[in-house]
N, C-alpha and C positions, 0 to 999 in steps of 0.2 A: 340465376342466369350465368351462363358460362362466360370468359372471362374475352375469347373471340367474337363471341357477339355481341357484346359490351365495344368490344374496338368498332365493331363494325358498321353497327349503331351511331355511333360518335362520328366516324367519318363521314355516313350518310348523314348527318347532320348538320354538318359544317362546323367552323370554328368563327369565332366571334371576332370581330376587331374594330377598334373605336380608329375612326378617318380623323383624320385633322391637315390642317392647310399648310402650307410652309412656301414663299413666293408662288405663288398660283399652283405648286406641284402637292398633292393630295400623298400620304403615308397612313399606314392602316398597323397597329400597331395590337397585340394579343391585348382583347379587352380585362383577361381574369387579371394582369399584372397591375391595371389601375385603380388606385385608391378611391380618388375622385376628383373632378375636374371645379377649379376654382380661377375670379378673374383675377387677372396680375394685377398689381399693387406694388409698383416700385418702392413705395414710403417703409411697406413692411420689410423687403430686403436690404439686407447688410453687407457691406459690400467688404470683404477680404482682399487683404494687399498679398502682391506676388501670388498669386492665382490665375489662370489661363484667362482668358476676355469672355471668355464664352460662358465661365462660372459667374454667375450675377452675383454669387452670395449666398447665404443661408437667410432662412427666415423660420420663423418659430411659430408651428402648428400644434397650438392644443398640447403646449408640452416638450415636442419634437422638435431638435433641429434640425432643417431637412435645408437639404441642400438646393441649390436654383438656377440649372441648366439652360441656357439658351440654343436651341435645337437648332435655328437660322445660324446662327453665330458657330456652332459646330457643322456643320454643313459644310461651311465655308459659301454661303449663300448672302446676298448683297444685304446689306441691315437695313434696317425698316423701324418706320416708329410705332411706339404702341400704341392703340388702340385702346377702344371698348371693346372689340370684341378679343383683342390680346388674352391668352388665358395658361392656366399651368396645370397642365397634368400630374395631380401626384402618384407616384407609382410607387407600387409595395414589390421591390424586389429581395425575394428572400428575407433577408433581416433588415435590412436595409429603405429608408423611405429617400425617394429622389421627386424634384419637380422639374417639369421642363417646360419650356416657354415656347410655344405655339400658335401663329398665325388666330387661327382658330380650332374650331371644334365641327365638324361637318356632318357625322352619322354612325351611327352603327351599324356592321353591315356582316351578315353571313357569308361565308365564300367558303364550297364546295371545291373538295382536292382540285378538280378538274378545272376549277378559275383561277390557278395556279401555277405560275411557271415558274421554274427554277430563276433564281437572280443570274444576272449577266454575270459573265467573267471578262475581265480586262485586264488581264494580264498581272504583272506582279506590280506596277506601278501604280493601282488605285486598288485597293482592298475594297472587298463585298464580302466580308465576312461578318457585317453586322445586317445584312439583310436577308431576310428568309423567301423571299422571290416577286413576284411580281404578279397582282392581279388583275382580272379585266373580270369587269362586268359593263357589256354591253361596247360604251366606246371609251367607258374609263379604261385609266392604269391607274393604279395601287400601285405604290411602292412600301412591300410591306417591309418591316425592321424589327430583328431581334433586338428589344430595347435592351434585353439582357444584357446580352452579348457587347453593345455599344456601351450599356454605361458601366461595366468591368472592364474596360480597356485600361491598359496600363496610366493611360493619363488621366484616367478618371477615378485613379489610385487617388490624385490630389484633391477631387474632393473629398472622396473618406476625410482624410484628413486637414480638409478646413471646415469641415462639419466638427471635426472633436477639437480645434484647436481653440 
């Protein structure tokens, strides 16, 4: 098969993305980047001094110590207690395993280029450079997030490094 009908294939196909909750606002996030979704367990995180608010800690998966982002708390979204249904997305980015702590967990959902719109732009005072745009299906919105992109931000340099310290 040639290598443009392979693309084109895929496009007609959609691309996957795992929804999850954060204050009542739904985020649809590339599902190949997640590990797998497990519930929070404060007992199990450890919590690192001088570290951002937003970093819970590390907690030790099977080996791994992976670090445990609080998604609402980077948002800058109003905090909220957990739950049962509070849970942690672990994500395999590149080499690197991250968790992050989400509302919930809602669906998984195909979206077609066309349910796709580019992310807003506001100017230079609020960056949208960790979202990759914005879906509808139906009368939802998506806000969907280069989780990549968001958790290699320069401040997320310091979890790397309360992970190895």
């Amino acid at each position: 098969m040639n290598p443009d009908n392979q693309a084109e294939q895929a496009e007609a196909q959609g691309k996957e993305f795992l929804l999850f909750t954060l204050a009542d606002q739904e985020y649809g996030i590339d599902i190949l980047k997640v590990q797998e979704i497990r519930g929070y367990d404060a007992q199990t995180v450890t919590r690192i001094a001088n570290v951002p608010s937003f970093i819970k800690g590390v907690t030790n998966l099977r080996g791994v110590i992976v670090p445990i982002v609080d998604l609402r708390m980077k948002f800058n979204l109003d905090n909220v207690e957990y739950t049962p249904h509070t849970v942690v997305v672990i994500l395999n980015l590149d080499s690197r395993v991250i968790g992050v702590v989400v509302d919930g967990v809602s669906d998984v959902l195909v979206l077609q280029a066309a349910q796709i719109s580019p992310a807003p732009q506001f100017g230079s005072t609020f960056s949208t450079e960790h979202l990759t745009g914005i879906g509808t299906v139906g009368e939802r919105m998506l806000i969907l997030v280069d989780i990549e992109k968001l958790m290699t931000s320069e401040e997320m340099a310091l979890v790397e490094g309360a992970a190895i310290a």
